[in-house]
Structure formats: structure tokens, C-alpha cells
C-alpha positions as CSV (number, residue, x, y, z in Angstrom):
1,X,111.5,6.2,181.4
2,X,113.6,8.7,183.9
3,X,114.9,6.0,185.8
4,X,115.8,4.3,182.4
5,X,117.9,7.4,181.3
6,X,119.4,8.1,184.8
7,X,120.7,4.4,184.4
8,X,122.5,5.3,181.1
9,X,123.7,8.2,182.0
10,X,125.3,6.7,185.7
11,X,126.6,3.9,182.5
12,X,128.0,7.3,180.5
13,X,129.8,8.8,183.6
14,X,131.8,5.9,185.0
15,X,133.1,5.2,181.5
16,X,133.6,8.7,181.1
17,X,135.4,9.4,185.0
18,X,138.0,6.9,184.2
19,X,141.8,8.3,183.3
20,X,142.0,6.5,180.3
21,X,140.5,2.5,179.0
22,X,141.9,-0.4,180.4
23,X,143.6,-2.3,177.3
24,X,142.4,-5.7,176.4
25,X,144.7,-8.0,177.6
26,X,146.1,-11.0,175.8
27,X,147.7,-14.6,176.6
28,X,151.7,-14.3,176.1
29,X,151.4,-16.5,173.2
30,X,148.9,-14.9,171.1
31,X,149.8,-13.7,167.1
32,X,149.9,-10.2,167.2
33,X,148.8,-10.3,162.8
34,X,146.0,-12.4,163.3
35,X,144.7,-10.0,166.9
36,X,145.4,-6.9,164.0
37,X,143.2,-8.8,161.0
38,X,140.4,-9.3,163.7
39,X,140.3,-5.9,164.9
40,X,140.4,-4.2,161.5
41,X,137.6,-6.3,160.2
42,X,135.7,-4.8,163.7
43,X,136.3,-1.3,163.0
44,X,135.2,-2.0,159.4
45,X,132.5,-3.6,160.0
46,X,131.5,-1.0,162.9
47,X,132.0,1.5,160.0
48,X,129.3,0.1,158.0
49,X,127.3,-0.3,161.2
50,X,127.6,3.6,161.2
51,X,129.4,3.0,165.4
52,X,131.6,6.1,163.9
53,X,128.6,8.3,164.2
54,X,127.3,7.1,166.7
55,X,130.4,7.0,169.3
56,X,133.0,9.2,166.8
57,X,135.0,9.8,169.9
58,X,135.9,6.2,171.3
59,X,136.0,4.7,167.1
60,X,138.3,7.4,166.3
61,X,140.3,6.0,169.1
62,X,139.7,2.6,168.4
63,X,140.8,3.3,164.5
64,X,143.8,5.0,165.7
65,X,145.0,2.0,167.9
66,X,144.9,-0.1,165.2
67,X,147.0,2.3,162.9
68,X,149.4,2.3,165.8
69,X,149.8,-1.4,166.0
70,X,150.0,-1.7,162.7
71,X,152.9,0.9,162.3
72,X,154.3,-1.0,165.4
73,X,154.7,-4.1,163.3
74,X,156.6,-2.7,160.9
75,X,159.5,-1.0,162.8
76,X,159.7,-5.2,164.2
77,X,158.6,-4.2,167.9
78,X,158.1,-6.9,169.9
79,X,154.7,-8.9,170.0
80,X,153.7,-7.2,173.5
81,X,154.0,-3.5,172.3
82,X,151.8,-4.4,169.0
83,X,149.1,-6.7,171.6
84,X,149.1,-3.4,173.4
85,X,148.4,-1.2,171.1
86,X,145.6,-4.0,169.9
87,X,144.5,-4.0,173.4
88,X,143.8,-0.6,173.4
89,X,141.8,-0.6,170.3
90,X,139.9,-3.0,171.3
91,X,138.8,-2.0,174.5
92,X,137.6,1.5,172.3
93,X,135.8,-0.7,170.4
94,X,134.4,-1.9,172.8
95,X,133.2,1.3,174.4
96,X,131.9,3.1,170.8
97,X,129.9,-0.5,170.5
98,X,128.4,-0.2,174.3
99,X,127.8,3.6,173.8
100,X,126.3,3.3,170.3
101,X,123.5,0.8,171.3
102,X,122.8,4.1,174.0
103,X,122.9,6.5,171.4
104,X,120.9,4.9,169.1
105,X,117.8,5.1,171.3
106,X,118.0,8.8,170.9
107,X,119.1,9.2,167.4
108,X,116.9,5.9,165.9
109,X,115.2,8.2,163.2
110,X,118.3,10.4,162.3
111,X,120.2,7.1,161.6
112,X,117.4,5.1,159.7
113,X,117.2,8.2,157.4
114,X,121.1,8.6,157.3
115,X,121.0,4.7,155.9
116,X,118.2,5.2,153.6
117,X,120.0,8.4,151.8
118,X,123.2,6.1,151.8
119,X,121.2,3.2,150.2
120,X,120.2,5.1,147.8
121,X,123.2,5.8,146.8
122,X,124.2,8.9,148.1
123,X,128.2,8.1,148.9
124,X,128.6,7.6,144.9
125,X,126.3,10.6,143.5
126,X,126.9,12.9,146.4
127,X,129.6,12.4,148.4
128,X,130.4,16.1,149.5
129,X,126.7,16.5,150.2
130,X,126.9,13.5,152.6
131,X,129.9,14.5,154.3
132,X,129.0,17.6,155.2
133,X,125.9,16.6,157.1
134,X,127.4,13.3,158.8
135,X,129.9,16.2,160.1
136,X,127.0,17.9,161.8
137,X,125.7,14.3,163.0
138,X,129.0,14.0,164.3
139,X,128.9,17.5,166.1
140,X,126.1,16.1,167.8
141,X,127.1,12.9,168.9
142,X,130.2,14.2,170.5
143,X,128.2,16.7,172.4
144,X,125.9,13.7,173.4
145,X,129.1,11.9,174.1
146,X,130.7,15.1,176.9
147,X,127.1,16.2,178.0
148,X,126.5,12.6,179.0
149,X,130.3,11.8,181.0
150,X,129.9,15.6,182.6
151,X,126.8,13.7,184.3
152,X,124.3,16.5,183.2
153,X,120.7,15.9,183.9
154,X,118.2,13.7,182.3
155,X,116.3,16.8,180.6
156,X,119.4,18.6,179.1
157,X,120.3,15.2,177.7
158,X,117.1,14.7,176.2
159,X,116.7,18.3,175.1
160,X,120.6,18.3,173.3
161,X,119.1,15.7,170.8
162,X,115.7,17.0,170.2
163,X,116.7,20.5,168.8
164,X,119.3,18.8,165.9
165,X,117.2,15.5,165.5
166,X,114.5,16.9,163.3
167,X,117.3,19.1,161.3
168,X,119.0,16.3,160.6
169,X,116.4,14.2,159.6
170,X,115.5,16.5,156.6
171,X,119.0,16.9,155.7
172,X,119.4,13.4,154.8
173,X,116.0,13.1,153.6
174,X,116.7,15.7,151.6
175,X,120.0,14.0,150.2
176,X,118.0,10.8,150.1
177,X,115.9,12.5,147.3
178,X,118.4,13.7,145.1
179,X,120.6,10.5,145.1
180,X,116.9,9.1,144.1
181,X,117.0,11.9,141.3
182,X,120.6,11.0,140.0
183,X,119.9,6.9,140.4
184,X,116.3,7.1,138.8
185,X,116.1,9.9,136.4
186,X,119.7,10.8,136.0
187,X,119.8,9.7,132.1
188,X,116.3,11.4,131.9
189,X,118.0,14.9,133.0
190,X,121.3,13.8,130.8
191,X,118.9,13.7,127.9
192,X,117.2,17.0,128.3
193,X,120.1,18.7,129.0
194,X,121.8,17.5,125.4
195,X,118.7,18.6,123.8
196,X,118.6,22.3,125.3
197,X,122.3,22.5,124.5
198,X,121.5,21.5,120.4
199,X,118.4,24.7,121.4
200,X,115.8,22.5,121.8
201,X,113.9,25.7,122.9
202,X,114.0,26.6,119.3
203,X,113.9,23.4,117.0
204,X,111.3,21.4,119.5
205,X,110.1,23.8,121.8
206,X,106.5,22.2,122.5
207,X,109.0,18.1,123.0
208,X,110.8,20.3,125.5
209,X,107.9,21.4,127.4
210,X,106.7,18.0,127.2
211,X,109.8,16.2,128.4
212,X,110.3,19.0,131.0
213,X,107.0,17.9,132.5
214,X,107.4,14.2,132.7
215,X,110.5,14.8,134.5
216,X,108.8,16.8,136.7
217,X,105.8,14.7,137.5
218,X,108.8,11.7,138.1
219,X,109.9,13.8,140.3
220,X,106.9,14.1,142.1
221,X,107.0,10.3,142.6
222,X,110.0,10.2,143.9
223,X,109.5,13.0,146.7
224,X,105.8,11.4,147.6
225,X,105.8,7.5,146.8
226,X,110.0,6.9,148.0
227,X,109.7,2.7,148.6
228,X,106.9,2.2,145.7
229,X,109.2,0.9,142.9
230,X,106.1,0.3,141.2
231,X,104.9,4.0,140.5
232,X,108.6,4.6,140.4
233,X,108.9,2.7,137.4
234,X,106.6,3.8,136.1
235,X,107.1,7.4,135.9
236,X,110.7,6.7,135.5
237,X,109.9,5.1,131.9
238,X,107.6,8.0,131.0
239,X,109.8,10.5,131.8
240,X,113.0,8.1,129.6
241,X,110.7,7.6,127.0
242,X,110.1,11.7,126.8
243,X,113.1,13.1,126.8
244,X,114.7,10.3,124.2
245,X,111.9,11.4,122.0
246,X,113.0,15.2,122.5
247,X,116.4,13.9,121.6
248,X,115.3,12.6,118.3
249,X,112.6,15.2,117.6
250,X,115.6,18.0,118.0
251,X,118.2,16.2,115.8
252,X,115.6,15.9,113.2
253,X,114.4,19.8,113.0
254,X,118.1,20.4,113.1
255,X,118.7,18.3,109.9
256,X,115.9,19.4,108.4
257,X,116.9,23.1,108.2
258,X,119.1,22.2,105.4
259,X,116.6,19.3,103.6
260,X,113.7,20.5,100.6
261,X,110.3,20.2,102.0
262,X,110.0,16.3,99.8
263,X,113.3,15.2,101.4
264,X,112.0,15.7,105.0
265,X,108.7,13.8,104.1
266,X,110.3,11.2,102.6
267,X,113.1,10.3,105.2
268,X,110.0,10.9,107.7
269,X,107.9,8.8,105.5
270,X,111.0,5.5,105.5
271,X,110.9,6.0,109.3
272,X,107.8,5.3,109.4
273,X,107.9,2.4,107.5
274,X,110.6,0.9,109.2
275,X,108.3,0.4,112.9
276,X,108.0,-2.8,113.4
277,X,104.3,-4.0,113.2
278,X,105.3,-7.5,115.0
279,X,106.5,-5.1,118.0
280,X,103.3,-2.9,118.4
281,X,99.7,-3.0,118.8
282,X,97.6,-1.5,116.7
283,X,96.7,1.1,119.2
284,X,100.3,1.9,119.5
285,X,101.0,2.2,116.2
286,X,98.3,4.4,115.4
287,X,100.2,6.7,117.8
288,X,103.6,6.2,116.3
289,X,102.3,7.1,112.9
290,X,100.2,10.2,114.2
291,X,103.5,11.5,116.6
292,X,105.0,11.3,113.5
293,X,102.3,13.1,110.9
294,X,102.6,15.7,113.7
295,X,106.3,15.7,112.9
296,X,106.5,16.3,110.2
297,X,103.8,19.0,110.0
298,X,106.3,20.8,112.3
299,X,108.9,20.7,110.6
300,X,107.6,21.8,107.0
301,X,106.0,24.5,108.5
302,X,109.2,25.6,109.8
303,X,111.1,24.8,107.1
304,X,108.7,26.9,104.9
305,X,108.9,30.3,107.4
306,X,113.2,29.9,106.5
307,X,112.3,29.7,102.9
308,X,109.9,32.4,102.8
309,X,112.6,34.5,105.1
310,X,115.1,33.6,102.7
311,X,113.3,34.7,99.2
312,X,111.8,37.6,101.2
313,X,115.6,38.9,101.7
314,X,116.6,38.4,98.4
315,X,113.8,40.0,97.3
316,X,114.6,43.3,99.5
317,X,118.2,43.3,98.2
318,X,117.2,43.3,94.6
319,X,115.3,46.0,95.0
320,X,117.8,48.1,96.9
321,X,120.1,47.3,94.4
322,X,117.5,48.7,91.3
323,X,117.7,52.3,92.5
324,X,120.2,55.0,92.6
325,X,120.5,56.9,96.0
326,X,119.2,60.0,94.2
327,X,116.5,57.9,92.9
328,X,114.8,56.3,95.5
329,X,115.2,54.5,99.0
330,X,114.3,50.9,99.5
331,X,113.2,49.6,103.2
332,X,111.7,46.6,105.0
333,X,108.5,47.0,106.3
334,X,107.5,44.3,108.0
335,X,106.8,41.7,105.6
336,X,106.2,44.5,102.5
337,X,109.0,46.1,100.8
338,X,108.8,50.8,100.8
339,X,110.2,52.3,97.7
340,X,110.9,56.1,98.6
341,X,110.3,57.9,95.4
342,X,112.9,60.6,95.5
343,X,113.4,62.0,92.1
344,X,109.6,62.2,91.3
345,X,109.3,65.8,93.4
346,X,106.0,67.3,92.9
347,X,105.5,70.6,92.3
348,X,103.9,72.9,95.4
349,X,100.1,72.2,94.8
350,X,100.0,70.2,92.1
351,X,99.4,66.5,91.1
352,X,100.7,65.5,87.8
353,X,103.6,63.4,87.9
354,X,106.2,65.0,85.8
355,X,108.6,63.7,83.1
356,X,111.2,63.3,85.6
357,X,109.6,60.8,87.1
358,X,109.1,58.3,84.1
359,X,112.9,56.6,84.7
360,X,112.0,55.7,88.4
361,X,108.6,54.6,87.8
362,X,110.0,52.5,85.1
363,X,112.0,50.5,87.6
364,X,109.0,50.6,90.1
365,X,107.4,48.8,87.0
366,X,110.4,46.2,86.4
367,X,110.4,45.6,90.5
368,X,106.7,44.6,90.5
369,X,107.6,42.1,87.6
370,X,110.6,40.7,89.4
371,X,108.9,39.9,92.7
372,X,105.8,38.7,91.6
373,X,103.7,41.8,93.6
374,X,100.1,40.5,94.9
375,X,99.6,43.8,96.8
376,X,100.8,47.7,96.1
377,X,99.5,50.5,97.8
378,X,100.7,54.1,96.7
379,X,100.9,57.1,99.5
380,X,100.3,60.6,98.8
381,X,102.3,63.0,101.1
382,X,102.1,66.5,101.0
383,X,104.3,69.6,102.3
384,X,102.5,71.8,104.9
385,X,101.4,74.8,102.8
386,X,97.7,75.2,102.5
387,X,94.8,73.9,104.6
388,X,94.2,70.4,105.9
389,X,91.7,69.2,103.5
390,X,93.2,71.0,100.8
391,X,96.4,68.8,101.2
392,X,94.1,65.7,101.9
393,X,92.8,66.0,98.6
394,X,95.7,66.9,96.9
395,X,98.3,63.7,98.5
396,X,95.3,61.7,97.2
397,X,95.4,63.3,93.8
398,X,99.0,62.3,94.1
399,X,98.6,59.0,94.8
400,X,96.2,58.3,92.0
401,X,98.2,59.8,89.5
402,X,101.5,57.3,90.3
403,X,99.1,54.6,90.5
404,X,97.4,55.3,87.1
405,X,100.8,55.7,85.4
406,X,101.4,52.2,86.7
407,X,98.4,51.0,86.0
408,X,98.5,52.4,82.2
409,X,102.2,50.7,82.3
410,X,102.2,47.4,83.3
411,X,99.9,44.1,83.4
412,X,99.4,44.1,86.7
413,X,95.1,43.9,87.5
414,X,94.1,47.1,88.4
415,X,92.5,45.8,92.1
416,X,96.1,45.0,92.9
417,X,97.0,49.1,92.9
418,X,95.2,50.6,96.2
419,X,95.9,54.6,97.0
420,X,95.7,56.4,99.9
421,X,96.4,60.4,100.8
422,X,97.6,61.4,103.8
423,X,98.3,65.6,103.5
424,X,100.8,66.4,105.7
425,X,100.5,64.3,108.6
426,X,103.7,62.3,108.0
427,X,106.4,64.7,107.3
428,X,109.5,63.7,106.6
429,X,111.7,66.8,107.1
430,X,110.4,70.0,108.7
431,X,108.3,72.5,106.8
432,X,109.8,75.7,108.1
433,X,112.5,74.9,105.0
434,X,112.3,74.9,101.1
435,X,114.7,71.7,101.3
436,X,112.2,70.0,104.0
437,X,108.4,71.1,102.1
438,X,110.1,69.5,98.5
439,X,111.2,66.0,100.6
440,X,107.7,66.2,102.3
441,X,105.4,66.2,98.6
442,X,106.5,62.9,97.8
443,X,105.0,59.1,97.1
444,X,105.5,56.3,98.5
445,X,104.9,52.4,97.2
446,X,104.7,49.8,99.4
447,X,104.7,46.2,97.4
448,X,104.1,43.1,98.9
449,X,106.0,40.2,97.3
450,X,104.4,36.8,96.8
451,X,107.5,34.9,98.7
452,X,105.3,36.5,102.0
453,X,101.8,34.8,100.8
């Protein structure tokens, strides 16, 4: 093997030691254009051949011999100065040709994975990606090329591949795999990416996850199974199949945002009747009919949550709208609307609600009507003055007392109307004030709606 790369490199140094190439030399009467066709369909075809990786010093040469020739022609020099010109390229030709089989032994596995990358079509879907790794190919080869004509020994040549071959290799393996991404799954990632963009995350979150992991597992294949077209295939048509289905699973919880709960079923309902039994198994359309029951369930259950949302806020701005600012304040409280009672003040230490209170209570009354209440609870509050259980006792006096006027006032079952005191652990305002303690002996009522049921 030594004496097999001491051979090449004696070959490397002659051709190297040499002032310049001897130009290929041609008979007196030989056409200059036909000399110029032959040699451009030789560097083209050394092009696809890959001889400008392999030798990029002497093609480059030969490539610009033939672009001198060429521009010879035109100015109407005479036949010798074009054949010379031709001559030249040729004899570079030559040399990238005799110096590529030589490099080739050494750089075998970068180029095999260089073609593979490009057969998968790496030039079209990655172009800038392949470019700038054939430069660093091309780094190499010239270094291959000078180390080799300097005469260097047989171990530096040998070592001067080895530390960029493996590099190399997984740069264009990795290029390999992404031209396989955009050639096999590129309408798969063109899919999902439409879908996310209509916020697939929100309309078909569970499809997304679902077409997210097909491509995934495809690309699995890809990266592990590279010539099996088979299990290519395969997972390829899975991973279509998922994300089309996200597509349509999106547009349809879209639409259906502004549909009634019967017009969703029914459009889902024609869709299902329109598969065509002559194009399925039974099997298969047992699953067509159940992805689609699943559907739909999806989609009226969302659909519902907007209405519910939707009657829930007009709900809350009724309300807020029933009471003067003096009167009472109206929150959200989760899913239960708080009425404030402001103008029903209690007096320090007692529990009867007073005459003031009757207009507010009234609309209290009228709001349980309106939104259909399935749930009230009233809340006692008292001001700090007095003992703990003292004020326990009386906020829970309190309580029942509001309730019972409602109770005595309205049609509403009596186990709707729950009380509870809490003394004067929930202040309001602070108690070191006459303005704060009056604020602080108050009720609240909290009233669930039935929209939230």
C-alpha cells in the first residue's frame, strides 16, 4: 500500500514540477467549432462526473481554456490561436481526469455521499446548503492537490484527508436528509404549517399533536431506513394523510364558531353521508364514521363553552347595568356574578335590615328572575368592634336576615338561598375609621346564573 502511494505521489510531482501543460496539439486542418463543441461537452460531462471537486485546480483551468477559445472565435482570430487555446483545455482535462481517478481513492466515501445528497435532490431544495460544503470539499482537494506536487510524504498525504473526510461525510449526509425532508414530506410540513397559521393550537389542538407526531415518526424513517422506499412510503402517506386531516379538522372548528349546535351536526351528518361505500371497507368506514362522531363531539362542546361565555357576559352586564353606583357594585366571580350591597348599611351591632334596603333588594329580587339563578349564597360581613364570636354570630344573623327577606319576596325554593357569616375577617376598608367600620358591616350575594350549568 506504501509503495502504491509513493507511486502516485512520484505521478502528483512530475505533473506538478512542470512550468506549465503541454497543449494538445492539433493537425493544421482541423475545425476549431467542432474541437470547442467536443471539449465543452467534456468539461460538462466532467462536471456531472464531480472531476471539479475532485481536481478544482486543473478543471478550473480546463473551463477557463475553453472560455478563452471561445471568446477567441468571436474577435475572428485565426483557427491556430482558438486550437491553442483548445489545446490547452484539453490537456487540463486531461490532467483533472488523471488526477481525479487518484483522488478518488482517498475521498471514495466523501464523494458517494456528496452524490447521494445531490440525488436526492439537494441542488433544487438546497442549493446554498450544498455550495457551501462542496466549498469546503474543494478546500480540501486543493490542499490534496499542492501537498501532493510539494512531494510531501506518504503519511501527511494520508493524514490531510483523514481529518476533513469524516466532516464531510456528515455534512452531506446531513444535507442528504433534509433534501429527503423537503422531497418526501415537504407537502406534509406545507400542511401543518397552514393549519398552525389558521391556530390549529386552538381550534384542533389534539389533530395537531397528532399530525405533529406522524411527521415526526416519517422523519424517523427517513434518518434510519434512507434506500427503503418501502417504509418510506409508508410513513410518508401516514404522515400526508395526518396533516390533510388537520387541515380539514381546523377549517371545520373555524366555521363552526359561527354555526348553531343543529347546523354543525347536520353539515357533519351530509359529510358523512357522502363517503363512498363502493371506496371503503367496512373496517374503514367504521373508522370514517367514528373520526367523525368524534368531530363533531369536539366541536359542540366547543361551540357550547362560546355560548355559555357569551350568555354569561350578557348576563354580568345586565346586572351592572340594574344598580346605581350608590346602590351596589356588580363583579365577576369566576363563573358566579357578586352584588355589593351598598346602600343596605347595617347598623353597629345589629341585624335587621332596614327600610333603606328594600329598593336594592328589590332589584336583587328582579336580577334572580332575569338570569334564571340555580345557586345564591348571601355573606354576612361585620366591622371590627366587639369580640370574634360576637361578630361571627352577628355577620351570620346578617346574612339570614337578607336571605329571609328574599326568601319571603320571591319564588325562588328556599334550598337555592345558602348563608354564611364571616365577622370581620374580610374587611373591606380599615376599621380605625367610621367611613371604613360602615363599608365593612355589609352583605354580599353571589348568584350563579343558569347560562354556567
Amino acid at each position: 500500500m506504501t509503495k502504491k502511494i509513493t507511486l502516485i505521489l512520484a505521478f502528483l510531482f512530475s505533473v506538478g514540477c512542470a512550468s506549465g501543460l503541454k497543449p494538445v496539439e492539433f493537425a493544421a486542418d482541423t475545425d476549431p467549432n467542432a474541437e470547442i463543441s467536443k471539449l465543452e461537452q467534456d468539461v460538462q460531462s466532467a462536471r456531472s462526473q464531480q472531476t471539479d471537486m475532485a481536481s478544482p485546480k486543473y478543471f478550473r483551468m480546463a473551463d477557463k481554456n475553453l472560455a478563452a477559445a471561445k471568446k477567441s472565435r468571436e474577435k475572428g482570430e485565426s483557427p491556430k490561436e482558438i486550437l491553442k487555446e483548445v489545446g490547452l483545455g484539453r490537456a487540463a482535462l486531461n490532467e483533472a481526469t488523471r488526477i481525479q481517478e487518484i483522488t478518488r481513492q482517498q475521498f471514495t466515501d466523501v464523494t458517494m455521499a456528496r452524490d447521494a445528497a445531490i440525488a436526492a435532490g439537494a441542488r433544487e431544495s438546497h442549493p446554498r446548503m450544498l455550495n457551501s460544503i462542496d466549498g469546503d470539499f474543494e478546500d480540501v482537494t486543493k490542499d490534496f492537490e499542492s501537498q501532493a506536487v510539494r512531494g510531501k510524504t506518504a503519511a501527511t498525504f494520508s493524514q490531510l484527508s483523514q481529518d476533513k473526510r469524516e466532516s464531510l461525510k456528515r455534512e452531506y449526509s446531513k444535507l442528504e436528509f433534509e433534501a429527503l425532508k423537503t422531497k418526501h414530506l415537504g407537502r406534509a410540513k406545507a400542511l401543518i404549517d397552514s393549519a398552525e397559521k389558521n391556530k390549529a393550537s386552538t381550534y384542533a389542538p389534539k389533530t395537531l399533536n397528532a399530525a405533529r407526531t406522524k411527521y415526526r415518526d416519517a422523519e424517523m424513517v427517513l434518518s434510519n431506513n434512507r434506500t427503503d422506499e418501502s417504509a418510506i412510503r409508508a410513513a410518508v402517506t401516514e404522515a400526508d394523510q395526518e396533516a390533510e386531516k388537520l387541515v380539514r379538522v381546523t377549517q371545520t372548528a373555524r366555521t363552526a364558531r359561527g354555526l348553531s349546535t343543529e347546523e354543525i351536526a347536520l353539515d357533519i351528518e351530509n359529510k358523512k353521508e357522502a363517503i363512498s361505500e363502493a371506496e371503503m371497507t367496512s373496517e374503514e368506514r367504521a373508522q370514517a364514521i367514528a373520526e367523525k362522531n368524534e368531530q363533531l363531539a369536539g366541536v359542540m362542546s366547543e361551540n357550547q363553552e362560546y355560548r355559555r361565555r357569551v350568555e354569561f357576559d350578557q348576563a354580568l352586564a345586565q346586572a351592572q347595568k340594574m344598580f346605581k353606583p350608590e346602590e351596589a357594585d356588580v363583579y365577576r366571580q369566576g363563573d358566579k356574578i357578586l352584588i355589593r350591597l351598598k346602600s343596605a348599611n347595617f347598623v353597629s351591632g345589629r341585624s335587621e335590615v332596614g327600610q333603606n334596603a328594600y329598593p336594592v333588594l328589590g332589584k336583587v329580587k328582579e336580577l334572580i328572575s332575569e338570569v334564571g339563578a340555580e345557586d345564591i349564597v348571601v355573606e354576612g360581613h361585620t366591622d371590627i368592634t366587639g369580640s370574634k364570636a360576637a361578630n361571627m354570630k352577628l355577620s351570620k344573623e346578617r346574612a339570614d336576615s337578607v336571605a329571609a327577606y328574599l326568601k319571603n319576596n320571591t319564588d325562588i325554593s328556599e334550598e337555592l338561598i345558602k348563608t354564611e357569616g364571616f365577622g370581620f375577617d374580610k374587611p373591606l376598608a380599615p376599621n380605625n375609621t367610621k367611613k371604613g367600620r360602615a363599608q365593612n358591616r355589609r352583605v354580599d350575594i353571589i348568584v350563579t346564573p343558569s347560562v354556567v350549568r
